[in-house]
PADO-341610 format. One record per residue (C-alpha): residue number from 1; x, y, z; residue in one letter. Coordinates in steps of 0.2 Angstrom, whole numbers, padded with zeros to 4 digits. Example, Ala and Ser with C-alpha at 12.3 -4.5 7.8 and 13.67 -1.06 7.14 Angstrom:
> 1:0062:-0022:0039:A
> 2:0068:-0005:0036:S
***
This chain:
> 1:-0096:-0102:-0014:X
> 2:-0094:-0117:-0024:X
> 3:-0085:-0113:-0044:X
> 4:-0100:-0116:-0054:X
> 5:-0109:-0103:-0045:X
> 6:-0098:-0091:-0046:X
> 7:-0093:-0094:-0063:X
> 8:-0112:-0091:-0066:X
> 9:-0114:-0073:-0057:X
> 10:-0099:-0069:-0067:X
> 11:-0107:-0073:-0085:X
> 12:-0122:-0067:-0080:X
> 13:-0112:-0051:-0075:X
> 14:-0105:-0052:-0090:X
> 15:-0119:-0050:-0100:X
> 16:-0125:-0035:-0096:X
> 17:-0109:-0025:-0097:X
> 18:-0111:-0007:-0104:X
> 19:-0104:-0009:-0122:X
> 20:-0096:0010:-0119:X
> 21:-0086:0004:-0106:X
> 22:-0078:-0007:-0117:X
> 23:-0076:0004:-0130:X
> 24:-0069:0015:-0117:X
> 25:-0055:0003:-0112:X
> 26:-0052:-0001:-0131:X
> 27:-0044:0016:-0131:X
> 28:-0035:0016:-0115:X
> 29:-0028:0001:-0120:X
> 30:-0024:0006:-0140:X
> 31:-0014:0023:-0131:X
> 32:-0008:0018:-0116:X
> 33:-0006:-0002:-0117:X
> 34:-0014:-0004:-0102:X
> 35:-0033:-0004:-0096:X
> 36:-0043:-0004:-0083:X
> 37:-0056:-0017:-0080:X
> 38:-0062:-0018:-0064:X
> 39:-0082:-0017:-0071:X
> 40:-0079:-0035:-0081:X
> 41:-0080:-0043:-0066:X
> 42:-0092:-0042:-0050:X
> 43:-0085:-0039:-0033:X
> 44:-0089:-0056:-0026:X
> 45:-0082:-0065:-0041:X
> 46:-0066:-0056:-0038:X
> 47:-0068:-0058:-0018:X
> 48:-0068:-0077:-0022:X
> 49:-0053:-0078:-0034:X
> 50:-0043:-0069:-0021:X
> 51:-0048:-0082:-0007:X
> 52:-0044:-0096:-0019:X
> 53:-0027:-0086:-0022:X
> 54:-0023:-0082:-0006:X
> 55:-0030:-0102:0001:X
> 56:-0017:-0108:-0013:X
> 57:-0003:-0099:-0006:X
> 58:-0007:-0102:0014:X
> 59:-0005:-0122:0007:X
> 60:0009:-0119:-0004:X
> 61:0021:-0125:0011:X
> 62:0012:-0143:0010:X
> 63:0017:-0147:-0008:X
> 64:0036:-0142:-0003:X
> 65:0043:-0126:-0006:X
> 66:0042:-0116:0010:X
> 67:0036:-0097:0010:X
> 68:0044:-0087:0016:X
> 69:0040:-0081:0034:X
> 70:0045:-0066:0049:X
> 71:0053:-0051:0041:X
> 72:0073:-0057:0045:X
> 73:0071:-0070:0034:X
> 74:0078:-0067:0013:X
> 75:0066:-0072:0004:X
> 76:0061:-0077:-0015:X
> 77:0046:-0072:-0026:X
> 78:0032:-0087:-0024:X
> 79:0026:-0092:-0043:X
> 80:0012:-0105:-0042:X
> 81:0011:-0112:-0059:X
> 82:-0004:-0118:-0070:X
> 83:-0002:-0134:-0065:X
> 84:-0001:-0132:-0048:X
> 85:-0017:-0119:-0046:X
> 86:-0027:-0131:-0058:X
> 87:-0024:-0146:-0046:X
> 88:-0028:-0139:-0031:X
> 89:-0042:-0123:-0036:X
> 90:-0056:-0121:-0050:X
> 91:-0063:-0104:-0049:X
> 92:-0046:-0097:-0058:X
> 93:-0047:-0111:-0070:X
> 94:-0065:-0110:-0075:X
> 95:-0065:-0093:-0078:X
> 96:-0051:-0091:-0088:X
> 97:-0059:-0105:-0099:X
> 98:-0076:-0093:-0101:X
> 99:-0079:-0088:-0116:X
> 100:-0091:-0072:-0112:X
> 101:-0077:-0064:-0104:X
> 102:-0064:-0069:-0119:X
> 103:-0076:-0060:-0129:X
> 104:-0073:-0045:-0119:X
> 105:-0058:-0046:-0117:X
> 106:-0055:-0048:-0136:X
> 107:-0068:-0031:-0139:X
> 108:-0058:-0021:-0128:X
> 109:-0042:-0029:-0137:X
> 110:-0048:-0023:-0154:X
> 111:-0042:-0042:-0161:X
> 112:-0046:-0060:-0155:X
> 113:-0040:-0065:-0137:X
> 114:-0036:-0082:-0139:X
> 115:-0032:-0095:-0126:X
> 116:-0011:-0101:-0123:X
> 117:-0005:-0116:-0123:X
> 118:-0007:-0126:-0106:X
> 119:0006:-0123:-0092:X
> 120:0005:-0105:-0099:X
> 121:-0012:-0098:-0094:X
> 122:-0012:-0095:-0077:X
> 123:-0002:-0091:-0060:X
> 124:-0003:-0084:-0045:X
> 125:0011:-0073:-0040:X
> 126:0017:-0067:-0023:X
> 127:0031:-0053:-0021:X
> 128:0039:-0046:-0004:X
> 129:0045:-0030:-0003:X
> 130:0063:-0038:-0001:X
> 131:0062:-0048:-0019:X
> 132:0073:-0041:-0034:X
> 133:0056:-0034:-0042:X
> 134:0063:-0018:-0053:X
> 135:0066:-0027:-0069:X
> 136:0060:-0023:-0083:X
> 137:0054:-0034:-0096:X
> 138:0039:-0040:-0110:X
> 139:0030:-0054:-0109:X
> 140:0030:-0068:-0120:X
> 141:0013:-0068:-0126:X
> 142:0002:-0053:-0132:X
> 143:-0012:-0050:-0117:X
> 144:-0010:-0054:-0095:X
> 145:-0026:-0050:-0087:X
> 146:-0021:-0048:-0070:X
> 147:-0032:-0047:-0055:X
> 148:-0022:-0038:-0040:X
> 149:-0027:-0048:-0022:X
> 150:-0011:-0037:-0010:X
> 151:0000:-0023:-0014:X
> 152:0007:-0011:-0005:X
> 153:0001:0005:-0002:X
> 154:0008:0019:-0014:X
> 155:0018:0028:-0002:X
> 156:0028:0010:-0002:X
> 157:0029:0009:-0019:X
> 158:0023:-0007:-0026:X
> 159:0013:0002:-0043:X
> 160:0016:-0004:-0062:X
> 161:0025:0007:-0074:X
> 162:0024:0005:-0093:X
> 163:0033:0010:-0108:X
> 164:0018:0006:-0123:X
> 165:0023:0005:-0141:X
> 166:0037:-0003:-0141:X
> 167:0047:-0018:-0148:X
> 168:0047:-0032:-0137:X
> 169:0067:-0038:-0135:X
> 170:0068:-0058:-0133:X
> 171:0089:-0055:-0127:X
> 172:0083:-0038:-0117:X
> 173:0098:-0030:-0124:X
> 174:0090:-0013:-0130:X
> 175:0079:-0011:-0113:X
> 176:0087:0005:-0107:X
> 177:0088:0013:-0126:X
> 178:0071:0010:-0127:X
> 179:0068:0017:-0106:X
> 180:0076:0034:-0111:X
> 181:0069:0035:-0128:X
> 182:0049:0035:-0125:X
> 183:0037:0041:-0108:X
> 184:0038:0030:-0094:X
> 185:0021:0032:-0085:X
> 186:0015:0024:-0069:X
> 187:0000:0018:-0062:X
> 188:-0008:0014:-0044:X
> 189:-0013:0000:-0040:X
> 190:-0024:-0008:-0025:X
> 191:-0031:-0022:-0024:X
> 192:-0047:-0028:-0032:X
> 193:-0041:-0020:-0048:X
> 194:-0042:-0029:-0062:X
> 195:-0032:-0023:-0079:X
> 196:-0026:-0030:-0096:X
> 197:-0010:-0025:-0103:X
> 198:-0005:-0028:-0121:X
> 199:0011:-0035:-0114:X
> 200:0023:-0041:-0129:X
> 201:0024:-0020:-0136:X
> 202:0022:-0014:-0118:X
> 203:0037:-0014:-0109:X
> 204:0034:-0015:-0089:X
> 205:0039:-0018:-0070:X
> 206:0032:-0017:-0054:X
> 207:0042:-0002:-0046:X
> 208:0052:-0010:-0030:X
> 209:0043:-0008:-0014:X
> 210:0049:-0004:0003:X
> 211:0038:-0015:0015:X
> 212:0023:-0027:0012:X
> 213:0021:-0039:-0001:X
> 214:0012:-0041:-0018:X
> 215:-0002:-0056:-0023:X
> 216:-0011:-0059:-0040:X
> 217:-0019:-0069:-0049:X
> 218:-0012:-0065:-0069:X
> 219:-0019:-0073:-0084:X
> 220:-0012:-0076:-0100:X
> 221:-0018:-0074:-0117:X
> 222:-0012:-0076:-0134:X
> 223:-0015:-0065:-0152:X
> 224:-0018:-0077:-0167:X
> 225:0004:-0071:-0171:X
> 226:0008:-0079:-0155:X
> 227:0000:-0095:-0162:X
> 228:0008:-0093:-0180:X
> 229:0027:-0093:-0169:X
> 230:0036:-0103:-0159:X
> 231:0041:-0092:-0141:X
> 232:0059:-0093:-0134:X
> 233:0061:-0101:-0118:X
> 234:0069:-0092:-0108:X
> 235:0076:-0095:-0089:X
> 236:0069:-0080:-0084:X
> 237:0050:-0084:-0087:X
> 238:0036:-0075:-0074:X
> 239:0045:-0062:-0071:X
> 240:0035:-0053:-0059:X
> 241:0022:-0042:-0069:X
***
């Protein structure tokens, strides 16, 4: 399906979202830190992001890095960055440039959502189940809308745990104060979801997995303090989400 058209079932999806579902995930995402989203997007639309993701990754070998193949091998967590998904894909980088849907996303946020400096608004992500993928961590910028392609089934692990509330920790020094002193709560995951997390106050991890592997496509957003700041680089950036 070429991008345009998919970009245009997706605003006219858009359009006719039930304003109570957004109010709905408003809450979840004020309490919790985390919403679902999956009724922002149609199924096809998402059917079409998670070919191009998955398209992106099958070619990742040609631009250099290989992936990681047969199950004896050690292997490391792919990270296709913005610049690499722009050059070779359009849906991702089309939508996340539609402004219906960071209209949404700024309803259910309760604030404007605002675009991120470029080489920071998009990736796709691929973990296997033998990658270091229990750390802890926030995110640079305030919001990641992340559409789940492959995980593993829960009895493997594989779901996202949050801590909401809490103060993000550039140097992560006070991460396990701040993991014995609030609720940890865990969610399932399977693919075709599609959630936003406030992800600079909600602390987070994907919980290590025993088989299988993990692909999404995650977008990044900024608040209008994100914009008033300068963020830390850090040699840790996309840490798996």
């Amino acid at each position: 399906m070429p991008a345009h058209s998919t970009v245009d079932i997706a605003l006219r999806h858009l359009r006719g979202v039930d304003p109570s579902a957004l109010q709905h995930a408003r809450n979840r995402l004020a309490e919790t830190g985390i919403a679902r989203l999956g009724f922002l997007l149609p199924h096809r639309v998402k059917r079409v992001l998670a070919a191009e993701a998955l398209t992106l990754l099958d070619h990742h070998k040609q631009w250099g890095d290989l992936l990681p193949e047969g199950e004896g091998l050690a292997r490391q967590q792919v990270d296709l960055t913005e610049q690499e998904v722009a050059a070779h894909a359009s849906c991702i980088p089309q939508l996340y440039d539609c402004e219906p849907l960071r209209h949404s996303l700024s309803v259910v946020a309760a604030e404007p959502v605002l675009a991120c400096p470029e080489a920071e608004r998009y990736r796709v992500s691929r973990l296997h189940h033998d990658d270091s993928v229990d750390q802890w961590h926030w995110d640079d910028y305030a919001f990641a809308l992340v559409l789940v392609v492959e995980c593993p089934p829960l009895a493997d692990g594989g779901f996202v745990q949050t801590v909401a509330h809490t103060r993000r920790d550039w140097d992560h020094a006070d991460i396990y104060r701040t993991l014995t002193r609030n609720p940890i709560h865990s969610w399932e995951i399977q693919p075709g979801d599609l959630y936003l997390m406030r992800a600079d106050t909600t602390l987070h991890r994907v919980h290590p997995f025993a088989h299988g592997r993990r692909t999404i496509v995650a977008m990044t957003f900024a608040s209008r303090t994100d914009t008033e700041r300068e963020v830390p680089w850090r040699a840790a950036e996309l840490a798996p989400r």
